[in-house]
Structures are given as structure tokens and as C-alpha cells.
N, C-alpha and C positions, 0 to 999 in steps of 0.2 A: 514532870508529867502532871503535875497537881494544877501547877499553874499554868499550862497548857487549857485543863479541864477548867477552870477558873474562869478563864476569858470567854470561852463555848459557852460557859454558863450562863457570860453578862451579857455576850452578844445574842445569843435568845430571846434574853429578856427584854434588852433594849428591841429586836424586831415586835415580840408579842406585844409589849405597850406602844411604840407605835401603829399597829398593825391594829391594835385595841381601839386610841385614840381615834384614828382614822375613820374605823366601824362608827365611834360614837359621834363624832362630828358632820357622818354622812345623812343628810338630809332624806325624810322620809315622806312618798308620797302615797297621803291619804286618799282613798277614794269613798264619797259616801251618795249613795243611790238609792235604786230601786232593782229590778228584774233586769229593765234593759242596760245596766251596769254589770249585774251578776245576776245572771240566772240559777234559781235553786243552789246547787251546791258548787258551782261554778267548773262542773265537768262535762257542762254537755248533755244536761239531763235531756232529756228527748231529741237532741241534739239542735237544745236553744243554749246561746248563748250573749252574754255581755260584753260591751267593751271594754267593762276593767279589766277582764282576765285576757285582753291582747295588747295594752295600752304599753305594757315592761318589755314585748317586743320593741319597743318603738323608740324606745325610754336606755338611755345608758347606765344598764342595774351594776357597773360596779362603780358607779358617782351614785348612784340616790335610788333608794328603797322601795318595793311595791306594798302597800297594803290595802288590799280589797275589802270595805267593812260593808257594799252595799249589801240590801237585802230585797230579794222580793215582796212584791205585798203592800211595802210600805210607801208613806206619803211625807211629804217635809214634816208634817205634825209626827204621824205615826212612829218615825224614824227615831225624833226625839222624845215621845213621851214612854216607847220601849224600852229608852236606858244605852239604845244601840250610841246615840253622838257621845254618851258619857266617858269610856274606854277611850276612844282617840282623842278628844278634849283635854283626860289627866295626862294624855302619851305627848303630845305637839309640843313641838320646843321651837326657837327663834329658829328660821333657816326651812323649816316642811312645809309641805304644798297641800291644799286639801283641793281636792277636786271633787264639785256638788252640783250633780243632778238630779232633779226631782221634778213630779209635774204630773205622770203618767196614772197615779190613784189618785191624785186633790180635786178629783172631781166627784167623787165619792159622797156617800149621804156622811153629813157632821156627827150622827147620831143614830145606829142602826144596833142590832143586836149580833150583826156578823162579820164586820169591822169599825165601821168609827173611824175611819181614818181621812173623810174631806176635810176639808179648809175654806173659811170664806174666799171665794174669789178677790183679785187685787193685793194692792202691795198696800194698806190704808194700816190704820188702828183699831177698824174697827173686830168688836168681840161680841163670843156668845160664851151667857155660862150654860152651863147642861149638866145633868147627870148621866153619865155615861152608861147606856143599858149594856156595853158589853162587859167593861170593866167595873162598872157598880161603882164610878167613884167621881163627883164633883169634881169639873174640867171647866175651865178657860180656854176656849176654842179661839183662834185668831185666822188672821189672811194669811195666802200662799207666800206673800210678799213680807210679812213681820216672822213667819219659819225660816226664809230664806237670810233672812238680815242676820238674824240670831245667829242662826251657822258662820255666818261672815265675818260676824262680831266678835265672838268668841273665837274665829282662827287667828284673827287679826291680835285679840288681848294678848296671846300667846306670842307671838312675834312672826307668828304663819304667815301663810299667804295665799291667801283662797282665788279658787278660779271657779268663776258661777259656768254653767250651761243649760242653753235651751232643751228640752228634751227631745230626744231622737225622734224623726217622725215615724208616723206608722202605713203603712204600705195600704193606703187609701189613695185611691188616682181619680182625677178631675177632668176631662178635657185635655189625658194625655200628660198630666202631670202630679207631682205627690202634693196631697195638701198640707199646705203650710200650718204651723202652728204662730203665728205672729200677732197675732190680736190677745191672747190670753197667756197661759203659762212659760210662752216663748219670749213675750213681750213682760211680761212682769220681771222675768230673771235676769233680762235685759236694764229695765228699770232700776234693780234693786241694784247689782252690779254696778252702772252709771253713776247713784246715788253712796255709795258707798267707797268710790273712785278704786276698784279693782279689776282684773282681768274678766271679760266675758267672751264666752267663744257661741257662736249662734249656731252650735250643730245641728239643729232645726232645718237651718235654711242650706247650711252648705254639704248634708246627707243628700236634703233631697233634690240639690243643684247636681248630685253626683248620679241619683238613680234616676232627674230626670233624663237624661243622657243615655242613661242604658236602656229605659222602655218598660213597661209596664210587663211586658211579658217574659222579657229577661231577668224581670228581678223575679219577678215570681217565682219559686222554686230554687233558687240561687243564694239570694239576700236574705228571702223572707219566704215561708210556707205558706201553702193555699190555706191550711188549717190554723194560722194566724198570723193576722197583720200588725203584732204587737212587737215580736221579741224577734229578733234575728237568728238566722244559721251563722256560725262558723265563718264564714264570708260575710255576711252582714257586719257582724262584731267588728271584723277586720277591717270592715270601709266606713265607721263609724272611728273606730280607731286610728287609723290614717288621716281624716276629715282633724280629728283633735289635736294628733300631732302639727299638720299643717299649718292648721291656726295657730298653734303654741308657738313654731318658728316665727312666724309673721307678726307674733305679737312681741309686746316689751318685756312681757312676762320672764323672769331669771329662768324661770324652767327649762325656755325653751332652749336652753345651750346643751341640755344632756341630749335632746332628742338627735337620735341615730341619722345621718345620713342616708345611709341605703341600709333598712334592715333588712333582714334577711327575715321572710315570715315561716313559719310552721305552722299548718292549719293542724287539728287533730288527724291522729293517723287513721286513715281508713280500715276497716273491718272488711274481709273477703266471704263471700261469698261461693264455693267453689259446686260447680254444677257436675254431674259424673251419668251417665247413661248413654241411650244413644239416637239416632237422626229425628224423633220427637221432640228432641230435647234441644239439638245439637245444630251449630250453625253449618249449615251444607252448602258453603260456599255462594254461589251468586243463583241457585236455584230458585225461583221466588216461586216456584211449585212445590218444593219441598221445605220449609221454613218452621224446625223445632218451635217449643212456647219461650224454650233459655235464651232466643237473639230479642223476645220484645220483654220478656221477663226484665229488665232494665228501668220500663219505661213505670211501672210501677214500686219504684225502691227509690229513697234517696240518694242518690245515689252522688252528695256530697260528705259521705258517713259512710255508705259500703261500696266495696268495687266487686261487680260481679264478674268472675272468671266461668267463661261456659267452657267446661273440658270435655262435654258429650261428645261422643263420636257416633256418625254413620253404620249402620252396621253390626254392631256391638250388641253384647248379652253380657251378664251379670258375669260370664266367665270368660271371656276374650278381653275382656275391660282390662282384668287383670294377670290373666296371660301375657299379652302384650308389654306389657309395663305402663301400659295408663294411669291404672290407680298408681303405682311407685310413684312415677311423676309430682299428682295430684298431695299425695302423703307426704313426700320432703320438702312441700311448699306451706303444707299447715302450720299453723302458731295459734299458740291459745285465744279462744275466742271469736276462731271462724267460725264458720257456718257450712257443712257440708249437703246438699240434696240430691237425694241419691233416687234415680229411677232407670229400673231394668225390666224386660220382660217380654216384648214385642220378638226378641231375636233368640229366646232362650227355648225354645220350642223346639227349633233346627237338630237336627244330627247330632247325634254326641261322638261317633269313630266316622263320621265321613263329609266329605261335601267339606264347608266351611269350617268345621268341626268349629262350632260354638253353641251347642247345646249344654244346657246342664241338666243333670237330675233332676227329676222331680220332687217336690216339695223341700222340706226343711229337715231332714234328715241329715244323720253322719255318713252315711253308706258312700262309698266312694266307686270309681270303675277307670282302672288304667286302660290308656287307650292307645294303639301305636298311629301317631300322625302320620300323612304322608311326605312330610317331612324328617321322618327317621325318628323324633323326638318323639318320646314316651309321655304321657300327660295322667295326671290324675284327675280327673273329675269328680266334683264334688257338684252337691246339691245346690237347686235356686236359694235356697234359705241359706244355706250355709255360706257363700261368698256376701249377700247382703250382710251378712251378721258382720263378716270380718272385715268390710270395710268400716262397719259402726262400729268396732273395737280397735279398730287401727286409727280411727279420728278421732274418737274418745281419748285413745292414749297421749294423743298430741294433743287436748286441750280442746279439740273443735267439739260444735257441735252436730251432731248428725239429725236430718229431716229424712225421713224415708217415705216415697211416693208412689203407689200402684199406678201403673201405666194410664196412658190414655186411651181413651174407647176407639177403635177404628169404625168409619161409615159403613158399618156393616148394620142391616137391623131386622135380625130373626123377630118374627112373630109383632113385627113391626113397631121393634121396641129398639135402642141402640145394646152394641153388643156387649157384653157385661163379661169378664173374666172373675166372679165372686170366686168362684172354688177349686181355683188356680190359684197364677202369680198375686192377685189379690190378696189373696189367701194368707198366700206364703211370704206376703212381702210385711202384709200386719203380723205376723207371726214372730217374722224375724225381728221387727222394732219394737215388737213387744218382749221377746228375749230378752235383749238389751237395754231398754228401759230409756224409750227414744221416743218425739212424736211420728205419729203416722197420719198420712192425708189420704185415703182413699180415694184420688183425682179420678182414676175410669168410673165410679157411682158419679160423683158430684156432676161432673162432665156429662154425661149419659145423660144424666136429668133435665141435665141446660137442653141438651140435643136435645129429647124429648119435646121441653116446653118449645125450640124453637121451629119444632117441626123438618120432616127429612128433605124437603126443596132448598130449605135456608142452611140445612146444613152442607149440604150436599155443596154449594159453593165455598164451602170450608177445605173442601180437600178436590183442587182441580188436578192433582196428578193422577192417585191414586186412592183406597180405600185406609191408607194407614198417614200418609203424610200431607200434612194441613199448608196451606198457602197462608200469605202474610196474615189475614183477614182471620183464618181461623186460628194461628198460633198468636195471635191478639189478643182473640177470644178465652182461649186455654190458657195462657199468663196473667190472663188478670182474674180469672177461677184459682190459679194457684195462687196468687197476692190475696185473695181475698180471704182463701183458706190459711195462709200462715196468719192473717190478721188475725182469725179466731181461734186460735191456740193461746190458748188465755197463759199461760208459760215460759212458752216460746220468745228469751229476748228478741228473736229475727223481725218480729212483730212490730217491735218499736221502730223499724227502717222502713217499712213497707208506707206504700203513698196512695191510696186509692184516691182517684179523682173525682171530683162531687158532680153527680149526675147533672145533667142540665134539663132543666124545666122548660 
């Protein structure tokens, strides 16, 4: 028995060491950048990201290692004089790969009080000395092209094996195409690479051979945001990343033997968005006279980051919603980190024991009143406030977060002003979100207002059915009043998805 355990014991050991060995002779690739390698914390901060952090899809990670050291902000000077090349410098052993882009700050002033991080243009010798007013400390300032060598030189002392890149372009279009970066930090990287006899790959030129193809207006929103033509989405990242891989095969470069075949990509998982009310809200099939704000609510969200589910229904009140099994639905779909917006009120006026029976009590009270349907079934009714409430503690429980939204104003305009529900559902609907400790949008003031300024002939083409439900034009109108209002919920992560379009002059 002993010697049974004996041998379990060596053959262990013999798998751990070489299981060990193998760990430590698996080649490790460095990445050292900027923003458009790694943005911020490389999760998607605003939902920018770099191509290091897709590059280990692409890359066969159980032959050779990911490690992302880029930083935002920084410049090939900046990079190195942080202390950031020092850490992967002492780590590089014969056999790792450094991968180095830089380009996108060395144009920067060489001498400023709020970075400091340019570089003389060119790949030459020439220098400046300076006192640095940010960091207070006598510096030797050099070319884009004497930072980039250094980095090469030192992969190379080590037994590395650096691969230089152009910088990714930025979503600037010419005559129908992206402008190149080839005269300056494209073409120096090039230069130094040539001169140093190692791998270069001109992502420069073959991103934007890829998004001339797609169109200026497909990339926009897609690739790149209207809000900046620097750092990529998600899918930018990802066709910056494929563009490298590409080249990597094509090239001579050893790396390229890990790179994956057909990988399989993962972009970040989408955030939902679930929408709950009713035919204001809600897509009513091929109506284009009746058209909720939740079917154009879409066109203002990114909706590469979140997927909006519109669950509004026709018809509905804050108590049929969940009668029915609506909300159940809407509830065993949540997972932490939705987003739930909740609007009722339009329908909750009706009957409470007859007709449609979808009325609820009034206000925000406990007070209940069973009811017998004429469906034999016995019903408890409960107050407007109180089913608002419970669906903001039923999504809370699940992690989401809850928006609650007072209805929208219908074309009605007593005293010739639009019509206002303040000391009703309004009422009751801030009351209940105030219970619970949730935002609230008061959409029928906000809206009313817009009405107001836009006068009742312009609105009045907002609603060609009837006095309660708005055609494409005016649920347009009312989805981008709600985007603009979740914008300024200073709190609200939902805030960070939303995409307002920049007026045209």
C-alpha cells in the first residue's frame, strides 16, 4: 500500500515539474501602447476600447502568454520616462514578443505644465534639454524615432523580439476615405523597424484599407463613436485586432504560428435594457399611427453595449401588466446590472370591478378591494403606487436597476396649455420611486414643455390617430426627451449608453 502511494506520489511530481517547466518556457507576449492598445482600465470604460485586450482571442494562449502593459495618456517618451518599459524590460527572457505602438500623444507640446509627453518629430538624434515644468526635473527630450529604437533595442538585448506598429488611424475621412497616417508617426515606425531589421506591421494603412470598405457612415457608431474619432468601440478593437493578426500570418515573424485559425470572437456581453408599460411605450405592431417612444428609443442608446428589450404592451395599466404575467416574464429574464423603465398610467384610470377591469386604486396607498371578474376569478386590487413599488423591489432584488417614468402628456390642451397629470399618476409615480430609492423622470412635465414651446399645430401632427397615441414623428420626438433625460441623471449608470446626436448647424 505504501508503495502503491509512493509512485502517486512521483508521478505527481514528475506531471507538476513538467507542467511547471512548460509554464516557464512558454513565451510571453508583451504589449506596450497607449489608449488605443488599452483604454483606461481595459474593461470598456465608456465602452472604449483597445486592441490588446482582443489581440489573446486571436493568439493561441495556451502556447504564449497575454500581457497588456499599455497605458493611456502616454507617448513613446512618456511611456518610458514613467518607469512603465522598466517592469517588462527586467520580465523579457530569449523567446517573448513585445508588441509597440505609439504615435497618438508625440505630438504633444515637449514642455507643458499638464503633460510633457511630445517628442521631436522624426527618427534623427536630435535633442532638447528642458526643465520639466510638470515634473520639476532636468530631461533630455529626443525624436519619436530614437524612443522607438530604444524600446527595440532593449527587446532585442534581451533575446525578444519586438514587432514595431503604425498607429491605428482615427476616424477622420477625406474624399470618401480615412486619412492615412504615412508621412509622419506611420512612416517613422516604419523607418525605425526597417533600420533595425525587425518585424513591422502598418496598421495605419491596412485599418483603414478595411473601414475604407465599409463607408464612413457604417463606421461611425459601429467602429468608432460620433463623440470620438480616437479610440475605438468593441468592434473597432476587434478589426484592429484581426488587421494584426493578419499581418502577423503574412509575416516571417515566429509569432505568427500561434495565431488561431478561425477564432471564435466574444465581444463584451451586452447590458439589457427591459422596457414595461403600455401602447406609449410599446411596439403596436405595423401601426404607424400608433408608434410608443420604446420602438425609436433604440436609435438613441448604443446600442453595441446594451440591447433594448421593449416588453410594453397595448392596453395595459400598472395592474393588468402584472395580472397577466407580464411582469413574471420581464422578472425571470433579469440578471444583475439591467436596467428596468417602468411607465404606467394612461390605462390605470379604467374600472377597477367592470369593463376591462384594469384600473387600480388611486394613489400610493395599502388599501386593497377584491374584486369578482367576470371571469369567475377573484382579484385583489391594489393601489397605482403600490404595483409601481413592487415591480422596483422585484428588480432591485434581481440586481437590476429600476427608472420610473410619469406618463406622457396626451394632445389634449386645457386652457391652452398641454395636459398635465401633476396630482395624479405623476404624483404617484414620484412617490413610489421615491419609496424605493430609485430615479424618477417626470416625462409628461418635460414633454408638455417641449409641446408648449413647439406650439399645438406642430404638435398636433405628433399624434395622427388620436389624442393619446403619437406616430413615428412624435415617438421620435418623446425618445429622444427620454435619452436626454436619462443623460442628466448625474447617477444613473444607464447614462453612460445613451448617444445623443450633435445637432446640425
Amino acid at each position: 500500500m505504501k508503495l502503491i502511494k509512493l509512485i502517486a506520489l512521483l508521478c505527481a511530481t514528475v506531471l507538476f515539474l513538467n507542467f511547471s517547466q512548460k509554464t516557464q518556457n512558454k513565451p510571453t507576449v508583451y504589449i506596450v501602447g497607449d489608449s488605443t492598445v488599452k483604454n483606461g482600465s481595459g474593461k470598456g470604460d465608456g465602452g472604449l476600447w483597445g486592441w490588446g485586450d482582443f489581440i489573446g482571442q486571436f493568439l493561441d494562449t495556451t502556447k504564449v502568454s497575454i500581457q497588456n502593459h499599455a497605458l493611456g495618456g502616454t507617448s513613446s517618451r512618456s511611456f518610458q520616462d514613467k518607469g512603465l518599459w522598466t517592469p517588462v524590460f527586467k520580465k523579457l527572457k530569449k523567446g517573448d514578443y513585445v508588441l509597440i505602438q505609439f504615435g497618438h500623444n508625440d505630438n504633444g507640446p515637449l514642455n507643458d505644465t499638464v503633460r510633457a509627453r511630445g517628442t521631436i518629430k522624426g527618427i534623427g538624434n536630435e535633442s532638447e534639454e528642458i526643465d520639466n515644468m510638470l515634473t520639476h526635473k532636468h530631461e533630455t527630450v529626443h525624436t519619436y524615432g530614437w524612443y522607438i529604437r530604444k524600446l527595440v533595442k532593449d527587446a532585442l538585448s534581451k533575446g525578444a523580439i519586438p514587432v514595431v506598429f503604425s498607429p491605428i488611424p482615427r476616424n477622420d475621412w477625406k474624399e470618401g476615405k480615412i486619412i492615412r497616417n504615412n508621412e509622419s508617426y506611420g512612416l517613422w515606425a516604419k523607418q525605425i523597424a526597417e533600420q533595425e531589421k525587425v518585424t513591422f506591421i502598418d496598421l495605419n494603412a491596412n485599418m483603414s484599407d478595411e473601414l475604407d470598405k465599409k463607408g464612413e457612415s457604417n463606421v461611425t457608431g459601429t467602429y468608432f463613436y460620433e463623440r470620438d474619432h480616437t479610440h475605438t468601440s468593441a468592434r473597432g478593437a476587434v478589426l484592429s485586432a484581426t488587421v494584426i493578426a493578419n499581418e502577423l500570418k503574412k509575416s516571417s515573424n515566429s509569432l505568427g504560428k500561434y495565431v488561431i485559425a478561425n477564432p471564435k470572437i466574444k465581444l463584451p456581453k451586452k447590458k439589457k435594457v427591459f422596457l414595461i408599460g403600455d401602447s406609449t411605450m410599446a411596439n403596436n405592431g405595423n401601426n404607424e399611427n400608433a408608434v410608443g417612444w420604446g420602438v425609436a428609443f433604440p436609435k438613441f442608446c448604443d446600442t453595441t453595449r446594451i440591447e433594448v428589450i421593449n416588453k410594453a404592451r397595448g392596453g395595459r395599466s400598472s395592474r393588468t401588466y402584472e395580472f397577466e404575467g407580464l411582469w413574471k416574464e420581464v422578472r425571470e429574464q433579469l440578471q444583475p446590472g439591467n436596467f428596468v423603465i417602468i411607465q404606467f398610467g394612461h390605462n390605470d384610470a379604467g374600472a377597477v370591478d367592470k369593463d376591462k377591469y384594469r384600473g387600480s386604486l388611486k394613489g400610493n396607498g395599502t388599501e386593497t378591494q377584491l374584486v369578482n371578474r367576470a371571469d369567475s376569478i377573484k382579484e385583489t386590487v391594489r393601489s397605482f403606487g403600490s404595483y409601481i413599488e413592487r415591480y422596483i423591489k422585484e428588480a432591485k432584488d434581481k440586481g437590476a436597476i429600476p427608472i420610473v417614468m410619469s406618463q406622457t402628456p396626451r394632445n389634449e390642451w386645457p386652457n391652452d396649455k398641454p395636459e398635465l397629470r401633476e396630482d395624479s399618476y405623476n404624483k404617484w409615480s414620484k412617490i413610489a420611486a421615491e419609496n424605493q430609492g430609485v430615479d424618477f423622470i417626470d416625462l409628461n412635465v418635460i414633454i408638455a414643455k417641449k409641446y408648449e414651446a413647439l406650439g399645438k399645430e406642430k404638435v398636433k401632427a405628433f399624434f395622427p390617430k388620436d389624442h393619446t397615441h403619437t406616430g413615428t414623428e412624435g415617438a421620435t420626438f418623446n425618445a429622444l426627451t427620454v435619452a436626454e433625460s436619462i443623460k442628466n441623471l448625474k447617477k444613473c449608470p444607464l447614462r453612460d449608453y445613451i448617444e445623443i446626436p450633435k445637432k446640425k448647424e
